[in-house]
C-alpha positions as protocol buffer text, in pm:
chain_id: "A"
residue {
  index: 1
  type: UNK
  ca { x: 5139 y: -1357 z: 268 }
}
residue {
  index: 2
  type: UNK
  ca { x: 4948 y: -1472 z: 575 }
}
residue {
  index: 3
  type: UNK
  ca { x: 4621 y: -1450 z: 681 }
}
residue {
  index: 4
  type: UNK
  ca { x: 4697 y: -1409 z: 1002 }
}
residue {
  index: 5
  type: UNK
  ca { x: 4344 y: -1292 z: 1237 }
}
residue {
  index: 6
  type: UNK
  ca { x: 4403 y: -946 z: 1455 }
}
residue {
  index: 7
  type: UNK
  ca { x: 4152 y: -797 z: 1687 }
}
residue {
  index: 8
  type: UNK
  ca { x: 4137 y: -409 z: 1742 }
}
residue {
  index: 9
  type: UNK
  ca { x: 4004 y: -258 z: 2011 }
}
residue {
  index: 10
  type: UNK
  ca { x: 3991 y: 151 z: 2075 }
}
residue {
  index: 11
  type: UNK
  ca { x: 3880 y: 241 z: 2431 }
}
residue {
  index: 12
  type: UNK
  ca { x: 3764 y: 603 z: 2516 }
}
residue {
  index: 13
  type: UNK
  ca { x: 3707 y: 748 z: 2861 }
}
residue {
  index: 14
  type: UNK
  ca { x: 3732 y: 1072 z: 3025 }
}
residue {
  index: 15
  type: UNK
  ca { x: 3887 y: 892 z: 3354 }
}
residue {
  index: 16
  type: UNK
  ca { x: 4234 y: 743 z: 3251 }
}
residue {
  index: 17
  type: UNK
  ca { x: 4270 y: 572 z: 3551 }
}
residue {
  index: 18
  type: UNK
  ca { x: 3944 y: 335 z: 3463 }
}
residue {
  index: 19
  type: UNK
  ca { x: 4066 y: 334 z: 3141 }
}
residue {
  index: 20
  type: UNK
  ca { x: 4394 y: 211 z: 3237 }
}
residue {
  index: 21
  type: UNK
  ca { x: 4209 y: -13 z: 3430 }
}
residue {
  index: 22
  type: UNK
  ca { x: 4020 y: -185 z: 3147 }
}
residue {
  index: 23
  type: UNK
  ca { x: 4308 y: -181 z: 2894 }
}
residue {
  index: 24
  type: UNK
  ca { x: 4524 y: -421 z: 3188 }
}
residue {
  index: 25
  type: UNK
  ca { x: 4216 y: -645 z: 3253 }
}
residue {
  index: 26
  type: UNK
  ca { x: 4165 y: -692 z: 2880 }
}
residue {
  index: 27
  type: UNK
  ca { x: 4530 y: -758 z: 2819 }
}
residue {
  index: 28
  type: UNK
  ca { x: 4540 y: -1007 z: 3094 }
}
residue {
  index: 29
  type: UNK
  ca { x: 4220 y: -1220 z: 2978 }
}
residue {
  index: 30
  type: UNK
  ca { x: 4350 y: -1232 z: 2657 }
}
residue {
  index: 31
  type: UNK
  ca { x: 4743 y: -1367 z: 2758 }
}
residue {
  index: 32
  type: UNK
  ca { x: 4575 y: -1602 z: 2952 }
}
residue {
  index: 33
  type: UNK
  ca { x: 4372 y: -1736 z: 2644 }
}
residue {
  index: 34
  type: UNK
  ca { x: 4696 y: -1779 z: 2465 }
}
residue {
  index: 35
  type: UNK
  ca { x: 4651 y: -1475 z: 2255 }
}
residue {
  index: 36
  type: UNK
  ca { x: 4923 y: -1208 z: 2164 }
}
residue {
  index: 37
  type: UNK
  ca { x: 4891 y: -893 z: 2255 }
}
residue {
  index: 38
  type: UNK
  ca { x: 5001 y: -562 z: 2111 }
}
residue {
  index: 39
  type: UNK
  ca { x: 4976 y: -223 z: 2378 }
}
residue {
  index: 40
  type: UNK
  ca { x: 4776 y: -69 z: 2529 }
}
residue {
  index: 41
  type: UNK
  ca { x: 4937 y: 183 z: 2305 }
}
residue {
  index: 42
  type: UNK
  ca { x: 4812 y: 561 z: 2397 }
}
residue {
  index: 43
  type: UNK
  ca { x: 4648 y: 766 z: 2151 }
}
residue {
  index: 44
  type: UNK
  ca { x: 4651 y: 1139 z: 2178 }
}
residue {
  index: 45
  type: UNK
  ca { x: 4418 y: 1331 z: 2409 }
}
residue {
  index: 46
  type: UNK
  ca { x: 4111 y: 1498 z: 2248 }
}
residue {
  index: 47
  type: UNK
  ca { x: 4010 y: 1823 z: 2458 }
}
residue {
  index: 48
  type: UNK
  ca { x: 3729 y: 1990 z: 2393 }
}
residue {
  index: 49
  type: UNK
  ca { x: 3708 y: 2353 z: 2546 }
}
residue {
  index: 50
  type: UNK
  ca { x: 3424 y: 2540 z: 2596 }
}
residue {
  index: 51
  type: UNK
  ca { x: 3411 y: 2923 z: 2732 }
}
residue {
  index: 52
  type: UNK
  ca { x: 3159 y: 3099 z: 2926 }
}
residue {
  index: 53
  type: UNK
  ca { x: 3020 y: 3388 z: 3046 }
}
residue {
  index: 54
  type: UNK
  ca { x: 3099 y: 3428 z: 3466 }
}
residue {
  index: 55
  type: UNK
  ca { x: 2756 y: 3681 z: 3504 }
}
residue {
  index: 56
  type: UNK
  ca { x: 2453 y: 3706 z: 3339 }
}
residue {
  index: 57
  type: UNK
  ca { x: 2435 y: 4082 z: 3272 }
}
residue {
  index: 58
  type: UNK
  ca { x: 2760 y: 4293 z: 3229 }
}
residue {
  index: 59
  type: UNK
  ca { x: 3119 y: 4225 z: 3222 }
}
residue {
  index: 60
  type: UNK
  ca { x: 3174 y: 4068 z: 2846 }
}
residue {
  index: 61
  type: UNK
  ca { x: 3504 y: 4039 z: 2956 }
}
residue {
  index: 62
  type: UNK
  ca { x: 3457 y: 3798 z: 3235 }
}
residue {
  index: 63
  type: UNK
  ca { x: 3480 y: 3454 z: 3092 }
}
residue {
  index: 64
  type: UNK
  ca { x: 3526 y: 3099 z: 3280 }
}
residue {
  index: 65
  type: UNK
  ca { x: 3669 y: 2810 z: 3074 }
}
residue {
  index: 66
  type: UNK
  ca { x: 3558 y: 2447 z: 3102 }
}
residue {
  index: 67
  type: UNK
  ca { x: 3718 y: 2167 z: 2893 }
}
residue {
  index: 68
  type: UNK
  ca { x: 3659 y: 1781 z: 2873 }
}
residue {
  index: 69
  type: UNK
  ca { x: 3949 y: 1534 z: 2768 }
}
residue {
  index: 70
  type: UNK
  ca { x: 3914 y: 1263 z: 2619 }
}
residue {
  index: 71
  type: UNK
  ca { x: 4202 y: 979 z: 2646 }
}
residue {
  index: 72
  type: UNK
  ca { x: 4220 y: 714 z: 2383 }
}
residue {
  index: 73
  type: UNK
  ca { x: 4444 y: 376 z: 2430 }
}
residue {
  index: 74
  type: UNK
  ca { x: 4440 y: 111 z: 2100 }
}
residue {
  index: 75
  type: UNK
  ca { x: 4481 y: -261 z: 2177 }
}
residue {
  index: 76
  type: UNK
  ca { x: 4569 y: -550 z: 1890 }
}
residue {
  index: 77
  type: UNK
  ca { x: 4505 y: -817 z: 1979 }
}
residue {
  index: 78
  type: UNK
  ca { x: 4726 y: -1050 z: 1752 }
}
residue {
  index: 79
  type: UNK
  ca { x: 4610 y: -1415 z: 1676 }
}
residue {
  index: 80
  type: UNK
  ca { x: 4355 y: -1469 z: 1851 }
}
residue {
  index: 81
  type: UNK
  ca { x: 4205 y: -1839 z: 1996 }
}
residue {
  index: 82
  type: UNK
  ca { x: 3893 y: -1930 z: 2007 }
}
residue {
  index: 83
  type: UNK
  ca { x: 3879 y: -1960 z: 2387 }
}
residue {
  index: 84
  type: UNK
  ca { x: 4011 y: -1527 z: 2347 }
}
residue {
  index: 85
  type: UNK
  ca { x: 3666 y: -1476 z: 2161 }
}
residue {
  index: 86
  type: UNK
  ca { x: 3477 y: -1605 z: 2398 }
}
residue {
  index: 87
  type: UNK
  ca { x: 3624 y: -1516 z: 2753 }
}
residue {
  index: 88
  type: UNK
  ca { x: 3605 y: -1132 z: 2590 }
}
């Protein structure tokens, strides 16, 4: 068996376009390096939901929902180089 070095890197943001973003610019400093890369692979979408009243008196029925999602992408970074370590 090998003992082969990997690097693993889990990016969160609530914009997936910067997130996309980040993933590409990491993937391309590390190919240039000499590195292997694995991804970005996507991870499943965490939303949180949270459910308010619309007035402050009357009218229990009248709710407003609000939710925040959170996207995930997972980068491995497969042997890595020495020059990879540092340029990240």
């Amino acid at each position: 068996m090998s003992t082969s070095q990997k690097i693993r890197i889990r990016l969160k943001a609530y914009d997936h376009k910067l997130l996309d973003q980040s993933a590409t610019e990491i993937v391309d400093i590390a190919r240039r390096t000499g590195a292997k890369v694995a991804g970005p692979i996507p991870l499943p979408t965490a939303i949180s939901r949270y459910t308010v009243l619309r007035g402050p008196h009357i009218d229990k029925k009248s709710r407003e929902q609000f939710e925040i999602r959170t996207h995930k992408r997972l980068l491995d970074i497969l042997e890595p180089t020495p020059q990879t370590l540092d340029a990240l």
